[in-house]
Every structure is written in C-alpha cells, then in structure tokens.
C-alpha positions as CSV (number, residue, x, y, z in Angstrom):
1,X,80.8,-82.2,-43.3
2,X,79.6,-78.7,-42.9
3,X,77.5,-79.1,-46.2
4,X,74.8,-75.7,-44.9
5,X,78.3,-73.4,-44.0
6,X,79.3,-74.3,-48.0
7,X,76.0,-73.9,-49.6
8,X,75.3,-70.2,-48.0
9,X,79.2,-69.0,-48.9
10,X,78.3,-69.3,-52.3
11,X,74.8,-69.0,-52.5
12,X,74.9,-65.5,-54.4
13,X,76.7,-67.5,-57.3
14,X,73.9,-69.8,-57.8
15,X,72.2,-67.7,-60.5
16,X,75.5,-67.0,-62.9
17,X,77.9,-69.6,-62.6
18,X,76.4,-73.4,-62.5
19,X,76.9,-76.8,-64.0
20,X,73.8,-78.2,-65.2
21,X,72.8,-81.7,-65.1
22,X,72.8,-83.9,-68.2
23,X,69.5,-85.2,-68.7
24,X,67.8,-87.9,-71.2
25,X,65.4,-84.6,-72.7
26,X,68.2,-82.0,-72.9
27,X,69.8,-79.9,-70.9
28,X,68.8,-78.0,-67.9
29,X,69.8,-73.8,-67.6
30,X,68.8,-71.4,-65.2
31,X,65.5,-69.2,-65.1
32,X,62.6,-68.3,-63.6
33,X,59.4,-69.6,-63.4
34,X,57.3,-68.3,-66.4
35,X,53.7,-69.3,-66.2
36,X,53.3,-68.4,-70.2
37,X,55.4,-72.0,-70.5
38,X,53.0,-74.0,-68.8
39,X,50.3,-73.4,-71.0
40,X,51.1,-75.6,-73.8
41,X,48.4,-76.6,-76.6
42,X,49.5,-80.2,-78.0
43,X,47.1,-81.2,-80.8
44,X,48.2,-85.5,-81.2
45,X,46.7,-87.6,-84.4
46,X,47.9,-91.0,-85.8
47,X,47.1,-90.5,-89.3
48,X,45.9,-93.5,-91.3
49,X,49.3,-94.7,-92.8
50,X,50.8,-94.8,-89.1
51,X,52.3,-91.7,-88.9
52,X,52.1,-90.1,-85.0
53,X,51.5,-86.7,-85.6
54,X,52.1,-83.6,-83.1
55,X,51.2,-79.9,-83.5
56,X,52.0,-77.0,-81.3
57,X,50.3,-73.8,-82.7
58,X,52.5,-70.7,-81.9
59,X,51.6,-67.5,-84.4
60,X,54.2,-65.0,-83.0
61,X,56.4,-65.2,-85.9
62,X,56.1,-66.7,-89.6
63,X,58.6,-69.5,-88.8
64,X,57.3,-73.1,-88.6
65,X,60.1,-76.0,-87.2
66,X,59.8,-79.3,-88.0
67,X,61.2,-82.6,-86.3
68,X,61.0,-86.2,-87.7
69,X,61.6,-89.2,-85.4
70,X,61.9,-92.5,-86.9
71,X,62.7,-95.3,-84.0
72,X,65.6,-96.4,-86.2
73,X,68.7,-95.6,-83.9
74,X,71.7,-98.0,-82.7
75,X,69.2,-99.4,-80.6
76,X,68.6,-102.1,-83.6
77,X,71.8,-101.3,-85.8
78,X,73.9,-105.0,-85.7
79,X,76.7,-104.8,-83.9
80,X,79.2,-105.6,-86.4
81,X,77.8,-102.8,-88.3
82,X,77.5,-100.5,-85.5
83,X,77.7,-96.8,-86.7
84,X,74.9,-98.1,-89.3
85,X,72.4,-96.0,-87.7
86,X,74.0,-92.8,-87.6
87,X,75.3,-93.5,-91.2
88,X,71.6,-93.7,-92.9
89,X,70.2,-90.9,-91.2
90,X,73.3,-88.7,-91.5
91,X,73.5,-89.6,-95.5
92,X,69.5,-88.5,-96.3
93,X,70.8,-85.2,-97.3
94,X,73.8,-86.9,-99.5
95,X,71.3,-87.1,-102.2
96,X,67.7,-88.9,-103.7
97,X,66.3,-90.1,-107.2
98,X,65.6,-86.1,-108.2
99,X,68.2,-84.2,-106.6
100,X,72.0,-84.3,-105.6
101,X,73.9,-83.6,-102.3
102,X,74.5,-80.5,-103.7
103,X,71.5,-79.1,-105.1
104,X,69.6,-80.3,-101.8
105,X,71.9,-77.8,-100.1
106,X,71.4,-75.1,-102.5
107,X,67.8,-75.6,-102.4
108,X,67.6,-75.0,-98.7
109,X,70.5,-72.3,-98.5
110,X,68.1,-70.3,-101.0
111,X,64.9,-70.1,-98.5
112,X,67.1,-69.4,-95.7
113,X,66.3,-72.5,-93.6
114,X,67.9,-75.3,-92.0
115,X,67.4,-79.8,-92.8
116,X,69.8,-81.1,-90.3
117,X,70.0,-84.8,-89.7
118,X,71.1,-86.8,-86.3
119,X,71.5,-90.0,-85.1
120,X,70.7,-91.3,-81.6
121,X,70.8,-94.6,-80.0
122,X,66.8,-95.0,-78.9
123,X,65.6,-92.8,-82.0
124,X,67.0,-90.6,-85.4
125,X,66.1,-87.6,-86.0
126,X,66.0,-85.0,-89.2
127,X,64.9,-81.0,-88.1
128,X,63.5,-79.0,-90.5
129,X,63.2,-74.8,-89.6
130,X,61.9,-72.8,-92.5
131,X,59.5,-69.7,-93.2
132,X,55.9,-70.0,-93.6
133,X,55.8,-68.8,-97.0
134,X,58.4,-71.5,-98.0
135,X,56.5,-74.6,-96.6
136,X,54.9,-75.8,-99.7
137,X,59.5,-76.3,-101.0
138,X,60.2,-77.4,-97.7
139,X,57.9,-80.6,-97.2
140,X,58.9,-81.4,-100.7
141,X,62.2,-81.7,-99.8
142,X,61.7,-83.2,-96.6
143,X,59.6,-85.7,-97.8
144,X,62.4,-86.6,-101.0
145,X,65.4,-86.9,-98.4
146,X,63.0,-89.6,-96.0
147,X,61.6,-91.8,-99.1
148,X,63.8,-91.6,-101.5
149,X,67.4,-91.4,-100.7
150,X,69.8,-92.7,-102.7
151,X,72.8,-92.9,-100.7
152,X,75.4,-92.6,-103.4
153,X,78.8,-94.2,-102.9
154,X,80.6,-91.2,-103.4
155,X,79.0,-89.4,-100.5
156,X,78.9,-92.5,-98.0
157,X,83.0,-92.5,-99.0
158,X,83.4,-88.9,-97.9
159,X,81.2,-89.5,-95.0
160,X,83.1,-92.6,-93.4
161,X,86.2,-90.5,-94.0
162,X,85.2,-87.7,-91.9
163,X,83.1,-89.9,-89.5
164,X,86.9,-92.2,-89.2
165,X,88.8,-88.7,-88.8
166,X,86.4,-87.7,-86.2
167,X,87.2,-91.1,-84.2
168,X,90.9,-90.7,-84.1
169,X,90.4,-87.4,-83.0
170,X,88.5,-88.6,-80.1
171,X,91.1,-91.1,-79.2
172,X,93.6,-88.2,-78.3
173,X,91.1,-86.4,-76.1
174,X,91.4,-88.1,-72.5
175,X,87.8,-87.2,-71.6
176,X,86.5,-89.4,-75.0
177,X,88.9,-92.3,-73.8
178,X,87.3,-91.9,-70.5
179,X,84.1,-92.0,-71.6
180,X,84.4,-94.6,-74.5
181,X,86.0,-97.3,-71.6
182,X,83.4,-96.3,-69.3
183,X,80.5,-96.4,-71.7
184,X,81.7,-100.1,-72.5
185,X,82.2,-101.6,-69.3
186,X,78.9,-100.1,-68.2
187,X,76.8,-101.6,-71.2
188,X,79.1,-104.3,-72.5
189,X,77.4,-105.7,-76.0
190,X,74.5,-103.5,-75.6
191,X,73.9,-100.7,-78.1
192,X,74.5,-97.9,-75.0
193,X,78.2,-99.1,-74.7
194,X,78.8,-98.2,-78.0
195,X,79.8,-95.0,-79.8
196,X,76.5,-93.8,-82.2
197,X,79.4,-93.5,-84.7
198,X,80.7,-97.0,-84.6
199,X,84.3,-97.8,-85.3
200,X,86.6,-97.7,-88.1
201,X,86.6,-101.6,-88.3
202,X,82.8,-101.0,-88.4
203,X,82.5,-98.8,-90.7
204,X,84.8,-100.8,-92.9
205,X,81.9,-103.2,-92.8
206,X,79.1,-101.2,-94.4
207,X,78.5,-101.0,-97.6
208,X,75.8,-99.2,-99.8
209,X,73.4,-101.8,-99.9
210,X,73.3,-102.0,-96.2
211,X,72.1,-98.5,-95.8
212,X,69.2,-99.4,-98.7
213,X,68.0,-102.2,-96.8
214,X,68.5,-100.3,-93.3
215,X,65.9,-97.8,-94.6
216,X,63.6,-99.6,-96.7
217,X,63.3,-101.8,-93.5
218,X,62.7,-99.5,-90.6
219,X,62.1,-95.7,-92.5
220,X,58.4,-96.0,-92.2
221,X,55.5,-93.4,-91.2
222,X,54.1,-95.9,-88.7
223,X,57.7,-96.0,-87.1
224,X,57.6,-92.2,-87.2
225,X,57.0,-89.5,-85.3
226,X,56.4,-85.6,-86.9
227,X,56.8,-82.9,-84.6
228,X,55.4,-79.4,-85.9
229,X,55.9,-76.0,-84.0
230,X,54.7,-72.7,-85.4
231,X,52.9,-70.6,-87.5
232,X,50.6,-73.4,-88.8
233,X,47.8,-75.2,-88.1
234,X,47.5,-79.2,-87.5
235,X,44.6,-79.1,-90.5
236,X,47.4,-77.5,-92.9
237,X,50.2,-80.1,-91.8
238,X,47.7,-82.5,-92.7
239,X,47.6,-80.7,-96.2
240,X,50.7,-80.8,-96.3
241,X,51.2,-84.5,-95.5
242,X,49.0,-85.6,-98.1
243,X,50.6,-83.4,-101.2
244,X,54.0,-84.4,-100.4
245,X,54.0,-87.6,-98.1
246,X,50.6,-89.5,-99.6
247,X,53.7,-92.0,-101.0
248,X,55.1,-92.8,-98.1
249,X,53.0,-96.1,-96.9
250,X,52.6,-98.3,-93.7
251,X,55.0,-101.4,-93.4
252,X,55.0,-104.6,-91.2
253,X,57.5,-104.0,-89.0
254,X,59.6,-106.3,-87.1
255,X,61.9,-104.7,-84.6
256,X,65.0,-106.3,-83.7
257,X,65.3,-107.1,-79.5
258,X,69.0,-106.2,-78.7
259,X,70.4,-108.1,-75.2
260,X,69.2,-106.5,-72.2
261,X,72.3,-104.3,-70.1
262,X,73.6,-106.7,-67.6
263,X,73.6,-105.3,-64.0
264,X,77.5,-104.5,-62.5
265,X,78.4,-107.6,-60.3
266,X,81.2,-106.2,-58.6
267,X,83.9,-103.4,-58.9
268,X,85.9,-102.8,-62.0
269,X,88.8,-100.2,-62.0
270,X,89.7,-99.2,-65.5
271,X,93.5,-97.9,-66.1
272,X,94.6,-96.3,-69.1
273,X,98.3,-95.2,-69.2
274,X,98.9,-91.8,-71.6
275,X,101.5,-89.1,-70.7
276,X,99.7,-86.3,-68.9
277,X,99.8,-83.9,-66.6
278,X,96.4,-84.9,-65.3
279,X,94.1,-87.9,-64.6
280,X,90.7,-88.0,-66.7
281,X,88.4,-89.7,-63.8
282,X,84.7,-91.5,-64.4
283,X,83.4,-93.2,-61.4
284,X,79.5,-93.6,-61.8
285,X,77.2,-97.2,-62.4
286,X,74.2,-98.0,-64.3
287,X,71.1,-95.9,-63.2
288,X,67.3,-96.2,-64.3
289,X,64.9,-96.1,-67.2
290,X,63.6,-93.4,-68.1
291,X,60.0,-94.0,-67.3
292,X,60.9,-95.1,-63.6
293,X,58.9,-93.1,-61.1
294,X,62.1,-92.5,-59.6
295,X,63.6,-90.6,-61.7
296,X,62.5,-86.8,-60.3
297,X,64.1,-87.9,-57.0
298,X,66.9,-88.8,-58.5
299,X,67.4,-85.6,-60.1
300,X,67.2,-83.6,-57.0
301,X,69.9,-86.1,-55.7
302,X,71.9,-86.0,-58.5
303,X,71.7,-81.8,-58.2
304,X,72.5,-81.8,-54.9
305,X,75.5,-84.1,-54.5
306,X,77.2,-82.7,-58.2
307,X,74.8,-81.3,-60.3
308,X,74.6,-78.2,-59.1
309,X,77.9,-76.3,-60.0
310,X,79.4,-74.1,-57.3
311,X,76.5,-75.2,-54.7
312,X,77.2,-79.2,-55.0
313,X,78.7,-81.2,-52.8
314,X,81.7,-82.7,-54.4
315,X,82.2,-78.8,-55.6
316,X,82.2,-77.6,-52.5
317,X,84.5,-80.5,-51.2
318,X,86.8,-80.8,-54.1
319,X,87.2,-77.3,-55.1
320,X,86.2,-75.4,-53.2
321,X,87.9,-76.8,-49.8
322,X,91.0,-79.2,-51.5
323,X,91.5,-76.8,-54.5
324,X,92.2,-80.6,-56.3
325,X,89.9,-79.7,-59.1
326,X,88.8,-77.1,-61.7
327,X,85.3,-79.0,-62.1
328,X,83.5,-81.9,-60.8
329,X,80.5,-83.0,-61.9
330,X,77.9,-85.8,-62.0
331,X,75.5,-86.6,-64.8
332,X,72.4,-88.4,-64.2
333,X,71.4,-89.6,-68.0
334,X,68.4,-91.8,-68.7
335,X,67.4,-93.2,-72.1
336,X,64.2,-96.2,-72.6
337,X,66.1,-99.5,-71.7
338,X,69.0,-97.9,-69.3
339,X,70.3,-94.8,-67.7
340,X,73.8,-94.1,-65.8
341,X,75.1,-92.1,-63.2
342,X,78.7,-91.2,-62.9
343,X,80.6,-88.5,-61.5
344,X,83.2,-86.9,-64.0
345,X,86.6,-85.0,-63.2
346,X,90.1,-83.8,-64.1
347,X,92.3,-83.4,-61.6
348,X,96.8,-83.4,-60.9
349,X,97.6,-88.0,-61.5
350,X,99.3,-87.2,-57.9
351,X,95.8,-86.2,-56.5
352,X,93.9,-88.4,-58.3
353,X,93.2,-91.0,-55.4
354,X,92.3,-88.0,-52.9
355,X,90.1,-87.2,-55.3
356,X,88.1,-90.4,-55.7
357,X,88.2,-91.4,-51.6
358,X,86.2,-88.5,-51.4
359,X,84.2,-88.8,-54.0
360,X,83.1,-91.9,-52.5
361,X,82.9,-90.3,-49.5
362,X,80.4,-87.5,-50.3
363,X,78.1,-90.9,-52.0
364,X,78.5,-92.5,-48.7
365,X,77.1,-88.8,-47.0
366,X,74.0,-88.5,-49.1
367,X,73.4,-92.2,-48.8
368,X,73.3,-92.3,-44.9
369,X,71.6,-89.0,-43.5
370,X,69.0,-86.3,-45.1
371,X,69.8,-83.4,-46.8
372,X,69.6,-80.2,-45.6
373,X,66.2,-78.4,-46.1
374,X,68.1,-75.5,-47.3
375,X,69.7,-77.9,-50.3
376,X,66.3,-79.6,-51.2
377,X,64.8,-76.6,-52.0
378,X,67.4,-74.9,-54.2
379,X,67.3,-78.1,-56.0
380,X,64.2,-77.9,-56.1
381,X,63.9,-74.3,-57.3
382,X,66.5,-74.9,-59.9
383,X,65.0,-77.8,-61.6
384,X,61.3,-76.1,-61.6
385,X,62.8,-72.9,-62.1
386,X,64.6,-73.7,-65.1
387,X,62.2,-75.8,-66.8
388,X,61.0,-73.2,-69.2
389,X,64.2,-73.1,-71.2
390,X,63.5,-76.7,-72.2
391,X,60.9,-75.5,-74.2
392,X,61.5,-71.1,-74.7
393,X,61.6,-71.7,-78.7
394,X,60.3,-73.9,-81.3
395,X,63.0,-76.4,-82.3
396,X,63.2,-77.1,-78.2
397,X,59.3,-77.5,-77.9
398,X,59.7,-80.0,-81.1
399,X,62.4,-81.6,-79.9
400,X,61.0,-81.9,-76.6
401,X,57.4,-83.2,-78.0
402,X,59.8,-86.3,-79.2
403,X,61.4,-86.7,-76.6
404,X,57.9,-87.0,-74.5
405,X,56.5,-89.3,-77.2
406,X,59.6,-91.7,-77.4
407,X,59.7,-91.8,-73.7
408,X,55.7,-92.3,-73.4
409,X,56.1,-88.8,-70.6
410,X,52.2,-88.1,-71.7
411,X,51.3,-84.8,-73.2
412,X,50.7,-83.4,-70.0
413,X,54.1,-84.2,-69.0
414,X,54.9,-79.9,-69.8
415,X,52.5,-79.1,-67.0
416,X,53.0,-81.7,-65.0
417,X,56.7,-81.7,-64.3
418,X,57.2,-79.1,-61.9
419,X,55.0,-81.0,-59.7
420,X,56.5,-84.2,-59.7
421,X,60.2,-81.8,-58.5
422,X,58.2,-79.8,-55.6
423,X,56.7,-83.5,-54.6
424,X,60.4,-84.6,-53.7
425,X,60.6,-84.4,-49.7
426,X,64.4,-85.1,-48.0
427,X,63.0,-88.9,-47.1
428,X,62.6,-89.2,-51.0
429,X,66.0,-88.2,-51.6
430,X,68.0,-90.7,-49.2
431,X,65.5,-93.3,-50.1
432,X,66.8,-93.0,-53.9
433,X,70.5,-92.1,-52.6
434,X,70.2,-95.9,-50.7
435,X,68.9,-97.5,-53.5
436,X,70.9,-96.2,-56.4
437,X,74.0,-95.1,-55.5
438,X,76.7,-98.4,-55.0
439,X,79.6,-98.0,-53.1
440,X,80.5,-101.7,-53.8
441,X,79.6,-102.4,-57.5
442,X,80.6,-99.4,-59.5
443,X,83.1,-98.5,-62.4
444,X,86.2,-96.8,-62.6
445,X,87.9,-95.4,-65.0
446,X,91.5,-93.4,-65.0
447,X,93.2,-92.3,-68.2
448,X,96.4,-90.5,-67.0
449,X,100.3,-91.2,-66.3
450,X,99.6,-94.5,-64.2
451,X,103.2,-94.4,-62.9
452,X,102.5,-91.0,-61.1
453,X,98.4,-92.2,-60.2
454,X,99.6,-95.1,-58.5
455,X,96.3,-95.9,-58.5
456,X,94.6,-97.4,-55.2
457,X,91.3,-99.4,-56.5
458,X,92.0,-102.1,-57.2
C-alpha cells in the first residue's frame, strides 16, 4: 500500500478537516503548542472528613467552576438494577429536605450559572459554574443537592419516562444497535457492556428506596473528589467547605468488586437484520487499562491507522481510494478495569464485506512492518499539538483534574504528557500494533439488510 503517496495528497487538510480519537479523558481537537498550558499550578489536600480536594488558581475572570466526583458509577450499580447509577446522580437536582426541583432551578437560573449532573460507569459527576460574587448561594446549594436529596417519586416517575423514551429512541438508530451489541459481547456481565442508562426492564426494578440507600451508602466525602478552577483560592474553598459541607461526614465504605471482563476467546460475528440502505459496521476487541504504560503508543497507533481523519489509513483506503465510505474511524477508549478498540463505519450492505477484508487488511499492515517516519510524526504532532484544548478553559481543567485523579495520571501528568507522545519511536508502534491488535479473536458486528450483506464472517 502506497500509505507516504496518500498521506502527502492530503496533507494540507490535516489542519481543518480531521476525526479525532475518542479517548478515556475527552476528546482530542487540533492546535498548536501553547506553552502558557503547560504551566499548571495544582494545589491537592485530603481534608480531614476524606474529602480529596484540588484547586487550580486562574484570576482572569470572576468565574469559579466546580466539579464533584463521587466513585459511585455503574461500576458498583447491581446488575438487575443497572441504570441505578445514572438514576441517583441524575435525580440530585429533582429536589432535597429545603427546596424542590423547581425552586433549585430557579435558584440557579437567577445567578446565571449552571448544576449539571452526569453519570459514568468508573465515577458520577455534578459541575457547578457560577460567579465569584455568587459562591457563598452556590456551595449552599451544591452542598443541599449532595447530602440531602430527597428523590421524590414524582420526579424519579418523570425521569424513568424520559430515560425509557430515550432507549427506544436508540433502538431505531443503527449506530446505538451497533454499539449496544458490540458493547455487550465485548464486556458480557461486566458493568462496561452495559448502557449507563440501564434498561426499561431495569428501570422497572428501581424504586425510591433504592436510590436512598444507593446514596446514603456510597455518597460520601471520603469517596469524593472536588475539583475547583478559578477565581478563588484553595484557603477560601476550604472556607467554603466548612460553612456549607462541615455536615457532610466520613463513612466506612465497602465497595462492591464487579466480575472482571473476560478476555475474547475466539471470533464472534454479530448480525442484526433491519431494512436499510446501509450496513452499521463495529469490528474492534478489548484494549487496555488505563494506567498501562502502553497506552501513549497505542494512541499514536490508533491515529495513524483511523484516528486521524483524512490522513488515516483505513481513510485513505476506504474513502479516499474505494469511495465505499463517507467515514471510517477507530476509537481507542480506556477506562480503570478495561479499554476497547474498534473501528466504526457505514457503508452500502452490498459493500459491506469489501469493507471489512480491508479493514482487516490495513490491521494486518500496521501489525507486520513500521510506519512511515513521515506518519509518526504527524501523529505525533497532532496529539502534542492538540493537547492544550484538553485543558483551554475551566470546566475542561476541572474535568480533567478528575479524570487525572480517578485514573491515578499524577499531577504532573499536564506537563508530562507531551513527553510520553514525542517518546513513541516506529519500533514502539509495531510493538503495540503486534500485541494489541487480533486478527483472530475479535468482534463483529453488522446491523443492516442481511439478505443484501450476505455477510462472509462467519
């Protein structure tokens, strides 16, 4: 394959048209090295009650963002309850012992800023972005919607309702079938192969008391983390803390141990029959933790071979060449216990097994001889290049300071990063290709018209 001819007839596109790479900490965009980024202050203090506290000082602007981690995700949700999780965290703002759904949202709609709730499968999170001069009304209602939620049966009705319409909505979106049956196969019982939602047969299951015990359990500050970004100073969070948070006391904690993922023993081939004009196509395996060493090689593979928009391989060879394909992509995602790899596209059902013989092809390529020089380092640039964006405003730098926290990254993990990318060398690259990528156990998954696929993996 004439992989150095494609990258230079499209190597002015690089800088406006690109498809980034899905990573565990965000996601990747283009820019330029900014040295201003690298310098990074992170004041760290476990207080007494537990609570991991982290305070990044920036005074440009009277704005102050705050983002609560509590290690209360899917991850230990049981699985007959699964959606659980997402269902507590989600239903904070649905109302406490002093204030309703509705005046909450007032409250906050009044000072201008923003309490948005999230669930996650390692970790939940609640951001808070307000103005300086309204901190003292913020924290108080921060700190109401963590301890003392009351979860009222009306609003987890309304909730499950929407969460249930959401689900069926999914179900007529080929990609979300995809990615559901892919998920699945590649997890099986663990959380990861489950949707952070849950089910509607799940979420038949919960009930109000459920969500009580959920958070009386695990919503504690010494399963917390507390992300600050702003005008503010570590010594006034502290203030802070103790006016609105002094309630808020340790517990004994005993965290559930969900099954570890099971490795892939041989090759499944996934065939979902709906009336299309196209095929929705996964083809990827489980990849690595997110604290393996490995992990920066891998993403310079993963770049190279479909992370890379209009430069990647399987662009180039797909598009580009075959014209089979508007996109192709691959997504290299990484969470605490698991990662996976897979390579996603759409493409006619009567090209869809073109399309996957040389997808496998372009795996067996970077697996069996080094990439180009010329490749490694737009990679290489890319990834170092457009690290700053991670981190260009508060909410990223506080959801990023979780994220480094969760994943035990280190706080000099900011400076730090774009050395571990320049480190990559092309032996690094086919080492991980070799070692990750599986030409023999992986999963595939085509939602399409089968009679028209006639689908050749089997």
């Amino acid at each position: 394959m004439m992989h150095n001819a494609r990258q230079m007839t499209l190597k002015n596109l690089i800088s406006c048209i690109l498809n980034p790479v899905i990573l565990s900490l965000g996601i990747v965009l283009l820019l330029t090295v900014s040295p201003a980024y690298a310098i990074i202050d992170i004041k760290r203090e476990v207080l007494p009650n537990g609570l991991t506290l982290l305070v990044v000082e920036r005074h440009n602007l009277p704005i102050v963002r705050v983002t609560v981690g509590i290690n209360a995700g899917s991850m230990i949700e049981p699985e007959e309850k699964a959606g659980l999780a997402n269902l507590t965290v989600e239903l904070l703002t649905g109302g406490t012992k002093k204030r309703t759904a509705s005046e909450i949202n007032e409250e906050i709609e009044f000072i201008g800023a923003s309490l948005e709730p999230s669930g996650g499968y390692d970790y939940v999170t609640v951001s808070l972005s307000i103005l300086r001069k309204d901190l003292d009304r913020g924290f108080d209602i921060l700190s109401d919607i963590l301890i003392n939620p009351s979860f009222p049966r009306d609003e987890l009705s309304r909730k499950k309702t929407r969460i249930k319409g959401s689900l069926i909505a999914k179900e007529e979106d080929p990609d979300s079938v995809a990615r559901k049956a892919f998920k699945k196969a590649l997890f099986g019982s663990h959380p990861y192969g489950r949707l952070i939602e849950g089910s509607p047969e799940t979420l038949d299951r919960i009930r109000r008391k459920d969500l009580m015990d959920f958070h009386s359990t695990y919503y504690a500050p010494n399963n917390t983390v507390m992300a600050v970004v702003g005008d503010i100073t570590i010594e006034e969070v502290k203030t802070l803390l103790a006016r609105y948070f002094s309630g808020w006391k340790k517990k004994e904690l005993k965290m559930p141990s969900p099954p570890k993922p099971q490795p892939i023993k041989e090759k499944q081939v996934i065939s979902i029959d709906k009336e299309l004009t196209q095929a929705s196509i996964i083809l990827g395996h489980p990849a690595i933790q997110r604290d393996n060493p490995d992990y920066y090689a891998l993403s310079v593979m993963n770049y190279i071979l479909g992370g890379g928009g209009f430069t990647s391989r399987l662009m180039q060879n797909i598009r580009e060449e075959k014209g089979l394909a508007y996109d192709i992509h691959t997504a290299l995602s990484s969470r605490k216990e698991a990662g996976s790899f897979g390579v996603s596209v759409q493409t006619k059902n009567e090209s869809a097994n073109t399309v996957i013989e040389e997808t496998l092809k372009e795996i067996g390529y970077i697996r069996e001889t080094h990439v180009s020089h010329e490749e490694l380092s737009d990679a290489k640039s890319f990834l170092t290049g457009s690290f700053p964006l991670m981190i260009e405003t508060g909410q990223k730098i506080a959801n990023f300071l979780m994220a480094i926290e969760y994943y035990n990254l280190g706080l000099d993990y900011i400076n730090k990063y774009p050395l571990y990318i320049q480190r990559v060398t092309r032996e690094d690259v086919l080492r991980v290709a070799k070692k990750y990528l599986d030409l023999e156990r992986f999963i595939l998954v085509v939602v399409g018209n089968q009679k028209k696929v006639l689908l050749k993996f089997r």
